[in-house]
C-alpha positions in Angstrom: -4.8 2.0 -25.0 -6.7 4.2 -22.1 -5.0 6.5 -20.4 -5.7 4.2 -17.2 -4.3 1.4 -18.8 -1.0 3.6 -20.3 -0.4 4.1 -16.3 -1.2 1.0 -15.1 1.8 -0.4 -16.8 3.9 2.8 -16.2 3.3 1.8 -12.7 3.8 -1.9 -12.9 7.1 -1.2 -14.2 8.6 0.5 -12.0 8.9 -2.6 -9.4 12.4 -3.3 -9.5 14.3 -5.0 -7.0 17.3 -3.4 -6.2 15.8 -0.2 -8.0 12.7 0.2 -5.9 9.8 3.0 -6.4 9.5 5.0 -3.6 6.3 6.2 -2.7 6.0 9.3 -0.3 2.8 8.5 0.4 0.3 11.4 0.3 -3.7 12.5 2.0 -5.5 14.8 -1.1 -5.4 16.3 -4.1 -2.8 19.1 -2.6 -0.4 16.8 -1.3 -0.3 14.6 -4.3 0.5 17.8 -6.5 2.9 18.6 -3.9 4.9 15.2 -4.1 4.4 15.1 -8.0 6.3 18.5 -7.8 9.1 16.9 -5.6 9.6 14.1 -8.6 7.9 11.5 -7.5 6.9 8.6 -9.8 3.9 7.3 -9.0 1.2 8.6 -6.4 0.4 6.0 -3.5 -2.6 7.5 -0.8 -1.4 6.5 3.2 -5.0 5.1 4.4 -4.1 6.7 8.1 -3.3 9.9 6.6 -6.5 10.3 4.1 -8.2 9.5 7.7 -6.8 11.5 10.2 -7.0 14.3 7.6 -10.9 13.9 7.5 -11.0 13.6 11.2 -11.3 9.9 11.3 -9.4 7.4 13.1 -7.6 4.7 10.5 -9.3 0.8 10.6 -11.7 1.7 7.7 -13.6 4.2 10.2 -13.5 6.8 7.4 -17.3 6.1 4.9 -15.8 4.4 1.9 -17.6 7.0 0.0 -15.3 9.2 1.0 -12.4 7.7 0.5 -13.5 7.0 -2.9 -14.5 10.7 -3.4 -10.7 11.9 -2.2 -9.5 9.2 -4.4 -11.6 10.7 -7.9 -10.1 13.8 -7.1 -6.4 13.0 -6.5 -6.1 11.0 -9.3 -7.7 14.7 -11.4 -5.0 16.6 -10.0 -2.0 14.3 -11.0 -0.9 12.7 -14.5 1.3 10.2 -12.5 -0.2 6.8 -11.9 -1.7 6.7 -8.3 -2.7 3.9 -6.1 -5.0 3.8 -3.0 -4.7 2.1 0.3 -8.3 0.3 0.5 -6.9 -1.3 3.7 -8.8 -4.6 4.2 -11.1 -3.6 1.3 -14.1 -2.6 3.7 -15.6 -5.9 3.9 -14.9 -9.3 5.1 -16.9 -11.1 1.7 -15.2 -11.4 -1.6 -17.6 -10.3 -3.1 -17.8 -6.9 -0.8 -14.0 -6.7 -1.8 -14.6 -6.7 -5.3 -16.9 -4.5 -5.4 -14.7 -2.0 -3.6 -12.0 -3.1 -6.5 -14.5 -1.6 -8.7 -15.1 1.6 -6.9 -11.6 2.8 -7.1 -11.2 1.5 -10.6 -14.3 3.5 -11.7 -12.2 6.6 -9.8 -9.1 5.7 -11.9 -6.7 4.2 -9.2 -4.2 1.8 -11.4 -3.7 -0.4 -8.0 -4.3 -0.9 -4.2 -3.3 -2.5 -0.8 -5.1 -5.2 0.7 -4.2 -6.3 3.8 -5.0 -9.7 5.6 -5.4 -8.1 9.1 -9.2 -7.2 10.8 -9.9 -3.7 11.0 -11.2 -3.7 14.0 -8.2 -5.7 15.7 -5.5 -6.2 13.8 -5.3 -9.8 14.2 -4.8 -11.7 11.2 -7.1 -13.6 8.7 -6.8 -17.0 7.8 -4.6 -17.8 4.6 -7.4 -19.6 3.0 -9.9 -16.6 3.8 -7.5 -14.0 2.3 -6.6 -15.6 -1.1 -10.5 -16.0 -1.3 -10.7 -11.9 -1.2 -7.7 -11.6 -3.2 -8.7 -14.2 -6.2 -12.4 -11.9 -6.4 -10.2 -8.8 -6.1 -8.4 -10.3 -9.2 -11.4 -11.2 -11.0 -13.0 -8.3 -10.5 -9.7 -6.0 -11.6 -9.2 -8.1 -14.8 -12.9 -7.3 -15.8 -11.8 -3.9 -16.0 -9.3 -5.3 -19.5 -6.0 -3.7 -17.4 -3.9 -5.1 -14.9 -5.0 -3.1 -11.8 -1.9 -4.3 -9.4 -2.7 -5.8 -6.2 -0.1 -5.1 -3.6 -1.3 -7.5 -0.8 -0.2 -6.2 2.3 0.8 -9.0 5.2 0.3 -7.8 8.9 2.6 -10.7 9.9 5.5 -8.4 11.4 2.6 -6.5 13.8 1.9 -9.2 15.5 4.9 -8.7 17.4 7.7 -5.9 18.3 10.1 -5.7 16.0 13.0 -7.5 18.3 10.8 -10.7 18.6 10.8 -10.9 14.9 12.5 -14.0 13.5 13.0 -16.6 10.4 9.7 -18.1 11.2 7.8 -14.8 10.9 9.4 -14.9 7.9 8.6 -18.2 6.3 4.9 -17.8 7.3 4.8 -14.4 5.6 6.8 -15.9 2.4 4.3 -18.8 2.4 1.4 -16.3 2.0 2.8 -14.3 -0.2 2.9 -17.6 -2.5 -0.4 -17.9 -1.9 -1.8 -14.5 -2.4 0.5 -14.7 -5.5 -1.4 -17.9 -7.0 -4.2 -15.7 -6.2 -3.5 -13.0 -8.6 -1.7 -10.5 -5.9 1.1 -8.7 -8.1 2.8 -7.4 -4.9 3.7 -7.9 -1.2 4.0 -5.7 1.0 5.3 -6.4 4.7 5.2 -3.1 7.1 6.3 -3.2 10.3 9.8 -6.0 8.9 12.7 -3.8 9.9 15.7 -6.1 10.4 17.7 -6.2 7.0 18.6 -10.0 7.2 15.3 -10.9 7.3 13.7 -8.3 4.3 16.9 -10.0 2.2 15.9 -13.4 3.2 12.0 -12.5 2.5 12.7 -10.8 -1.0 14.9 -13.3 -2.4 12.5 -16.4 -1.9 9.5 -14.0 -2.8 7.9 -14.6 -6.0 6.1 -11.1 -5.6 8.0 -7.9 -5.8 8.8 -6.8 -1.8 7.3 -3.5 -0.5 8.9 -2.1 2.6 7.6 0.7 4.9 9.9 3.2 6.3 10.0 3.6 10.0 12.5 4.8 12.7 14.1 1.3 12.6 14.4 0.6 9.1 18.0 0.9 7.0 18.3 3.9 4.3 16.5 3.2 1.1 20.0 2.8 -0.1 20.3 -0.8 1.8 17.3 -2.0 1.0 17.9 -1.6 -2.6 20.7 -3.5 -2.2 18.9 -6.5 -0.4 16.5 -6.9 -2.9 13.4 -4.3 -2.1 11.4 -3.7 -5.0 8.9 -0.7 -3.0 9.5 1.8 -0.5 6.3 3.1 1.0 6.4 5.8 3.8 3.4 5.3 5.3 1.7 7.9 7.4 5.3 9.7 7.6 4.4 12.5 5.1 1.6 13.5 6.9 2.9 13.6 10.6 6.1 15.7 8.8 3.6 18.3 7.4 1.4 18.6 10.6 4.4 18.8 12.7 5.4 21.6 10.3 1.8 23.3 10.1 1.9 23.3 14.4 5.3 24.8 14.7 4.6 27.5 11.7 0.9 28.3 13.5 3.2 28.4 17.4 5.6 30.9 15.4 2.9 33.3 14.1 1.0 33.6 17.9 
C-alpha cells in the first residue's frame, strides 16, 4: 500500500454522520503545519484563500499551475491526508476535468471539490453536464488504483439568500447528489444551506456523506452533528481570521 493510498482511506474514513471531520481549511504550506499543529485530521485547501493569498481573485483566476505548485508543496509539509479545492475543475470538458484530476493526484492530494457552478457566474450547470465531468473525474481518479474522493460540491443554496431557502431547494439538491453519486462522487457538499431543518432533511435522504460550510448563520458544529452532518468545512474563515490578526498586529506595532 502507497503512502497516498494509506491516506486516502485514513481520510475516507473519517466521514461520519453525526461524527463529522472538520476541516479548518488552510492557504500554504505554513498554514497547513499550523492547523496540523492545532489537531486537525485531515488538511482541506479553501480555493478563495489559496487565491487571495497569491493576489488573485477566487473563480479559478489563480493559473492552475499554481495552484498545483501550492498543492505539491502542502501536501510536503504535512503527513495528514490533504485535499484541494479544484473549484469547477478549470474546464468546462470532461476530459479538461480529468486531466486536472490527474494534476493533483500526481501532487499527492487524496481528494477534491468540484462544484457544478460557472466560474465566471456562479450560475449553475445542467445535471446531465455535471455528472458527465464527475463520471471522467472518476475514471480518471480510479486509474490512479486508490480511491481519490470526490466531494461534489452543489451551488444550489447560492442561488438565493439564505431566508428564501426552502424544501424544494432541497429536493433538487438531493436529486443531484443521487446523480453525482451514480456518477462516482463520494461526497456532497452544500455551502451556503444554513437552516438546520433543512441540512437534517438533506442528510438523511442523502446517499453521499453531507459537507456543511460554516458561516455566521450556521448552528454550532455540535448541532449539525446531531442532524446528521458528516463534514464541516470552514471555508475562507481561516484566512480572513489570520489577516484580520496580521492588520491589527501590523496597526499595534506603528
Amino acid at each position: 500500500m502507497t503512502d497516498q493510498t494509506r491516506k486516502a482511506e485514513q481520510f475516507r474514513g473519517l466521514h461520519v454522520p453525526g461524527k463529522p471531520l472538520i476541516l479548518f481549511n488552510i492557504w500554504d504550506a505554513g498554514s497547513a503545519q499550523a492547523v496540523a499543529s492545532g489537531g486537525a485530521k485531515a488538511i482541506a485547501t479553501s480555493s478563495w484563500s489559496v487565491a487571495n493569498s497569491s493576489g488573485f481573485g477566487d473563480g479559478e483566476l489563480l493559473p492552475l499551475r499554481l495552484a498545483i505548485d501550492n498543492l505539491r508543496r502542502t501536501v510536503d509539509a504535512t503527513d495528514l491526508p490533504v485535499t484541494v479545492d479544484l473549484e469547477s475543475g478549470y474546464g468546462d470538458l470532461p476530459e479538461v476535468v480529468a486531466e486536472t484530476i490527474g494534476l493533483a493526484i500526481d501532487a499527492k492530494a487524496v481528494g477534491c471539490n468540484l462544484e457544478d457552478s460557472f466560474p465566471a457566474n456562479g450560475k449553475m450547470r445542467e445535471t446531465a453536464d455535471q455528472v458527465a465531468r464527475i463520471r471522467r473525474a472518476r475514471q480518471a481518479a480510479d486509474a490512479a488504483n486508490f480511491r481519490f474522493f470526490i466531494n461534489a460540491r452543489t451551488d444550489i443554496f447560492f442561488q438565493r439568500p439564505p431566508e428564501h431557502h426552502d424544501d424544494g431547494m432541497v429536493v433538487e439538491a438531493i436529486e443531484r447528489a443521487r446523480a453525482y453519486a451514480d456518477a462516482g462522487a463520494d461526497g456532497i457538499f452544500a455551502p451556503g444551506l444554513a437552516d438546520i431543518s433543512l441540512i437534517a432533511g438533506f442528510a438523511e435522504a442523502s446517499l453521499l456523506p453531507l459537507n456543511i460550510m460554516i458561516s455566521d448563520a450556521t448552528p454550532p458544529v455540535a448541532v449539525l452533528a446531531q442532524h446528521g452532518v458528516a463534514r464541516v468545512s470552514y471555508g475562507p474563515r481561516p484566512y480572513l481570521i489570520a489577516m484580520k490578526a496580521l492588520e491589527a498586529a501590523a496597526r499595534a506595532a506603528q
